[in-house]
Each structure stands twice: as structure tokens, then as C-alpha cells.
C-alpha positions, -999 to +999 in steps of 0.1 A: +233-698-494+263-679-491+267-649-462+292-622-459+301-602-427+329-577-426+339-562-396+356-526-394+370-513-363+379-476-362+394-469-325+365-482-305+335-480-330+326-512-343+302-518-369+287-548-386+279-552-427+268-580-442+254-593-474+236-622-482+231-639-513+196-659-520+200-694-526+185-689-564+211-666-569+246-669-585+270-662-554+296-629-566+324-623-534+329-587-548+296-575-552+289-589-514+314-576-499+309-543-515+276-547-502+289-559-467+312-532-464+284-504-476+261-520-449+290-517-425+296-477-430+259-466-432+248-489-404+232-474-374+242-502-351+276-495-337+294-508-308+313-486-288+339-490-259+362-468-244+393-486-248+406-508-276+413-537-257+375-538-250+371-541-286+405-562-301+405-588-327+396-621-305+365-601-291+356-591-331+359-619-342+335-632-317+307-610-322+309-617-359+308-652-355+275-646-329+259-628-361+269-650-386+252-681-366+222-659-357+217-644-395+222-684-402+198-696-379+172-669-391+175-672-421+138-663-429+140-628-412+163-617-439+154-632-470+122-656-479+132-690-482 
């Protein structure tokens, strides 16, 4: 199993992509993170703050990392294994 999250931060909007590639599947980085960063764009899920420093790279980095391990530990919500 292979997951892909990419983050984009435009001034205080964050918002999260991600792809995940089934387990039967052949893993492609390209196509997921074209579908990460699609995902990203359209999503309607957006965190917003008022000033950058709410939002700078230490504190993105941790909220990826928070839903990386929750996509990982719930798995089945996203794809049927």
C-alpha cells in the first residue's frame, strides 16, 4: 500500500490531497501525485488562519503527518481491503 499527501499552502488556505494506491495495484508516483495534487485544488476542506505563522511549514507538516497516520489507520474507510 502506498499513500500520497501533498500539501499546498497559498497565504493562509491550506488544503489537503491525497491519493492512495490499492494494494493489487502497480504503485505510479506521477499519476498519485497528480491525483494528490487534483484532490488538493478541488477539495472542500480548507484550513484557514489569519496569519502565516499560524499556518508555517512545522505546523503543515504536522497536520499531514496526522492524516497520513489517520488515512493509515483507516485504511478500510477509503479503499476495501
Amino acid at each position: 500500500m502506498s499513500v500520497i499527501i501533498k500539501a499546498i499552502v497559498k497565504e493562509t488556505t491550506l488544503r489537503l490531497g491525497h491519493a492512495i494506491c490499492h494494494p493489487d495495484d502497480d504503485f505510479d508516483m506521477d499519476k498519485g501525485l497528480e491525483l494528490a495534487i487534483r484532490n488538493a485544488k478541488t477539495s472542500p476542506r480548507e484550513l484557514v488562519a489569519n496569519s502565516y505563522s499560524l499556518l508555517g511549514n512545522d505546523r503543515c507538516q504536522s497536520i499531514v503527518c496526522d492524516e497520513f497516520d489517520y488515512i493509515a489507520n483507516n485504511l478500510e474507510k477509503y479503499i476495501g481491503v
